[in-house]
N, C-alpha and C positions, 0 to 999 in steps of 0.2 A: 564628465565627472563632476559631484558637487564639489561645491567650496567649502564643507565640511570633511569631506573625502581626500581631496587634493591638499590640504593644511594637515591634515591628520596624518599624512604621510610623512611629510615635513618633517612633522616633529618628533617624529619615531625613527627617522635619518638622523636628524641631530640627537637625538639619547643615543643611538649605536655609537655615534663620535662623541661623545661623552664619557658613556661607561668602556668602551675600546680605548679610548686616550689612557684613562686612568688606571685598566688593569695593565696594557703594554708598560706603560711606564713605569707601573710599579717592578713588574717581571724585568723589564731592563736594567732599573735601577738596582734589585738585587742581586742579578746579574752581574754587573758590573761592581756594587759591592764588593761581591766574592772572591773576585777576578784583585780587585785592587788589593785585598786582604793576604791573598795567597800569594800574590806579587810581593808584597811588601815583606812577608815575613822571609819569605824563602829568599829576597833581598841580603835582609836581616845574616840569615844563617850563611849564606853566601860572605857575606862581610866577618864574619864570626860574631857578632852580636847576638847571639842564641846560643848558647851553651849542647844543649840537645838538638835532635833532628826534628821531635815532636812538636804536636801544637799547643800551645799554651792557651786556654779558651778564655780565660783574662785578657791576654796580649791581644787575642784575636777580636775580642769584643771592642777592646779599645779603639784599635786600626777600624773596626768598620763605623762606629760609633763617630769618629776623623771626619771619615769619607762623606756619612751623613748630613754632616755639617758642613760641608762643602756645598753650599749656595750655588755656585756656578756650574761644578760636573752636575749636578742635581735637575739643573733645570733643563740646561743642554740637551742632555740625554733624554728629558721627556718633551721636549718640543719637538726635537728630531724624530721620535717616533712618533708624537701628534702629526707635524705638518708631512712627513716626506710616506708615512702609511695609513693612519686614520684619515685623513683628507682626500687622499683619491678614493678610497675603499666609500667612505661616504658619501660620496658624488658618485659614484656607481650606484649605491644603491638609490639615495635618490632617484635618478636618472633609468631606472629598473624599468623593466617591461611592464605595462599593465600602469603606469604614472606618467606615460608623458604629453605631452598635448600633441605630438605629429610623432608618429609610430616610427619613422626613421631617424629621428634627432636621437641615436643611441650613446654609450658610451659620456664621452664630456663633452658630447654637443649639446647643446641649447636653442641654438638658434638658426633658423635656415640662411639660405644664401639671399635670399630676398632681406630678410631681419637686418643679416651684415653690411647689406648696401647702404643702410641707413644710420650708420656711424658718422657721427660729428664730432668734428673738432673744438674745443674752445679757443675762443681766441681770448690773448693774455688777461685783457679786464676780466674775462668771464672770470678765468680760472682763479686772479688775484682773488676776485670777489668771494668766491667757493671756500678759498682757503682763509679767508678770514671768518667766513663764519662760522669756523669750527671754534675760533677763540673765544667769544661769548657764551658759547653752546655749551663748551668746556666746562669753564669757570662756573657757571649757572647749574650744570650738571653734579660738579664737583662739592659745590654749599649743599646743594642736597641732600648725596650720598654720606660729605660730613655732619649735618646736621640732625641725619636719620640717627647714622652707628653710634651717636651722642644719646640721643631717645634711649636708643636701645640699651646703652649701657646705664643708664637711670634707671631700668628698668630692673636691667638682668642682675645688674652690679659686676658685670664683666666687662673688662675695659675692651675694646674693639679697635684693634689692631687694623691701620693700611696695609695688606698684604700686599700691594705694586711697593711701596715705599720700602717696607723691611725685607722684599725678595730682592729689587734693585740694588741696595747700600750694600750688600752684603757679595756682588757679583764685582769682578774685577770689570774695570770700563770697557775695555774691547772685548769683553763677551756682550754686555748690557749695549753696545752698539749693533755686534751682530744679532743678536734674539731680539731686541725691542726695535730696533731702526730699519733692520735691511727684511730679515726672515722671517717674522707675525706680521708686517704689513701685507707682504707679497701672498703668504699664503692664508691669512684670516680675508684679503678681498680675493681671493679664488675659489676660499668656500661662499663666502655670506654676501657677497656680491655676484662674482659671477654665477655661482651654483643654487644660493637660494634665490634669489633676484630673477636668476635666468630661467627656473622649476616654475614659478609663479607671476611673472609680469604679467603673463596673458589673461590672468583672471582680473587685472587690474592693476595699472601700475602705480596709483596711490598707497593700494592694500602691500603690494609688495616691495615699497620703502618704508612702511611702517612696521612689517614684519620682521622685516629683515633687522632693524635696526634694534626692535626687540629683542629676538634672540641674538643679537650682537651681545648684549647687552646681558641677556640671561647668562652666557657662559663664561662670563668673566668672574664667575663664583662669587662675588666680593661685591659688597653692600659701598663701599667707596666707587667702584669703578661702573655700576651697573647705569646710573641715570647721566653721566658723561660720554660712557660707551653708546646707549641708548641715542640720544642725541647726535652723535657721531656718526653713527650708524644710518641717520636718516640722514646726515650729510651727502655722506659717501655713497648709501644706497642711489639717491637723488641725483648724484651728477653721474653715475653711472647709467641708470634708466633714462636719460636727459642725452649721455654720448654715446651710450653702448662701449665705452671704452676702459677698459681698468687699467690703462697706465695713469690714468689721470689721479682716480682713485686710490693707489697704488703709490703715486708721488704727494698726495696728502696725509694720508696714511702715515706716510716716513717723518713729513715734516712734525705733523703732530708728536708725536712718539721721541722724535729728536728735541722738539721746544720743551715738551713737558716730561721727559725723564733723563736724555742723555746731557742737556747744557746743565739740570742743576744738580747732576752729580758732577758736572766739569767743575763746576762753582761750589760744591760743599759733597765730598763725596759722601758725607755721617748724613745727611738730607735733616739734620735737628740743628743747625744755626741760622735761622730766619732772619737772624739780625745783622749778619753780616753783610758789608757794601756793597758783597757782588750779589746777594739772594736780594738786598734791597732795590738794588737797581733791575736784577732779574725782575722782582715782582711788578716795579713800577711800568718796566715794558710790555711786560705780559697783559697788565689789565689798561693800558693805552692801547693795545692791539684789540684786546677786548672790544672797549669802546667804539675804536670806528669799526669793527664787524660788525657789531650790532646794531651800528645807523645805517652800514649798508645794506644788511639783514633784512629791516625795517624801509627802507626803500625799496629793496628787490619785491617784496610783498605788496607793500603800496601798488606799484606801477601794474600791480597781474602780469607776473611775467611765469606764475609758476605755471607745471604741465597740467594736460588736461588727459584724462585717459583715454583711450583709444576704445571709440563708439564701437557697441557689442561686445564686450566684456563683460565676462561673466558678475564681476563687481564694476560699478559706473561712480558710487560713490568715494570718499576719502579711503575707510573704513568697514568692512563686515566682522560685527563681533563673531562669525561663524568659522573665522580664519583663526581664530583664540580659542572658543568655544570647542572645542571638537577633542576625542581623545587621544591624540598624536602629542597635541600641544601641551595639552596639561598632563600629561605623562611628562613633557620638559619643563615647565615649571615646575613640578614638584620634586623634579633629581635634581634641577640647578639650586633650588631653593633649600633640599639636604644637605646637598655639596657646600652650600653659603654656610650654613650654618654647623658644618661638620669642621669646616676649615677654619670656623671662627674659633667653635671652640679647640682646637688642634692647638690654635695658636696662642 
């Protein structure tokens, strides 16, 4: 199969889990509307607070208009149906006859039993090491995304909204622990690691932590989160193709998502007083973390410790623009890039 062909797949897997994400959840969400709306009044009438048996489309507009506004049922409900049915559904098809590199690796296999044997462990330094370079990668990712949606508002004259920060502040804490900390880690490295990672290493496994960490990056809709996700994304691709193992992944994943959204809603649930002792101290630690990731960053580099791809591979170098280039992929760039820009202005 080329590498035009085999990417082109890819990337028509992830627009089915794109445009499937977004229609299930809307249908859930009004769903579930309804459901609360009907509950609520027939509460209502039940209590005697309703004079009549009928509906009042006022009343009703209001109660669902409530429910809307409700940040936390809102998101719940559409991640539960992203992670627990658009995510297997698109690792199926991925994984589809006529796409995979050995005709038996069906279903949510990947890998042969040869492949598995070759799982390693980190040992503590390593993984120390991995997990600190997500901090400079971060930060450095994150000036970006803010310095771009600044451009952009000079431009458009639309102010440009953090959509992670205003979905977050608005989520009670033990929801924003379960959705950001425990359940997007587990299942965002089940797709974009083990499933895309796993679809593609064999053409090369430089191309397929850069891919990967791409479309990491693409489906976070949002011009703040795309070049930290980015970044991240080839963290995480990278020490998975380096151990073949996604707990590891999976436990950075969490840390990350726990340092950077669940302690500085511990510390400032409104996320708009920067000035306060604990976001000041919060900041001071974070980009001290920064710093020494990035010297050991800059050492791991030095010393050539990174991987080398696996001679006969269909891609030998970093990079083949023919894994971007091709029409799977920019059919996803151009719905993630609607979606960017549909959500901005929503907001």
């Amino acid at each position: 199969m080329s590498v035009a062909k085999k990417y082109s797949h890819l990337g028509i897997a992830i627009v089915f889990y794109m445009i499937l994400s977004n229609i299930l959840a809307s249908v859930v969400v009004a769903i579930a509307s309804f459901i609360y709306t009907l509950f609520y009044m027939f509460s209502m009438m039940a209590d005697g607070g309703m004079s009549t048996p009928t509906i009042d489309p006022a009343l009703a507009t209001e109660i669902t208009t409530r429910f809307s506004s409700n940040t936390g049922m809102i998101n719940l409900a559409s991640m539960c149906v992203s992670y627990f049915v658009c995510i297997p559904l698109t690792i199926l098809i991925l994984n589809s006859r006529g796409h995979r590199d050995i005709p038996t690796l069906s279903g949510f296999k990947f890998s042969t039993p040869y492949e598995n044997s070759l799982k390693r462990n980190l040992t503590p330094w390593e993984f120390f090491n991995f997990l600190m370079f997500m901090f400079p990668l971060g930060i450095i990712g994150s000036a970006i995304g803010a310095g771009l949606a600044y451009l952009v508002s000079l431009v458009t004259g639309n102010d440009m909204n953090n959509l992670l920060t205003s979905m977050i502040s608005d989520m009670p804490l033990g929801l924003v622990l379960l959705l950001t900390v425990i359940l997007a880690p587990i299942f965002e490295e089940i797709l974009f690691r083990y499933a895309v990672v796993g679809y593609c290493r064999r053409y090369g496994e430089w191309n397929a932590i850069f891919v990967s960490g791409f479309i990491f990056g693409l489906i976070h809709t949002n011009i703040f989160q795309f070049f930290y996700a980015f970044f991240l994304g080839i963290v995480l691709a990278y020490v998975y193709v380096y151990t073949r193992r996604l707990i590891y992944t999976i436990i950075m994943h969490m840390t990350f998502n726990c340092f950077g959204a669940f302690i500085p809603l511990l510390i400032d649930p409104t996320l708009k007083n920067a000035t306060s002792p604990g976001m000041i101290i919060y900041n001071l630690v974070q980009y001290g973390l920064a710093i020494i990731g990035f010297i050991l960053l800059i050492m791991f580099i030095a010393k050539g410790n990174l991987l080398q791809n696996t001679p006969g591979a269909p891609i030998q170098g970093k990079f083949s623009i023919k894994s971007i280039l091709n029409v799977g992929m920019i059919a996803l760039i151009l719905v993630c890039t609607g979606l960017t820009i549909l959500i901005s202005v929503m907001l």
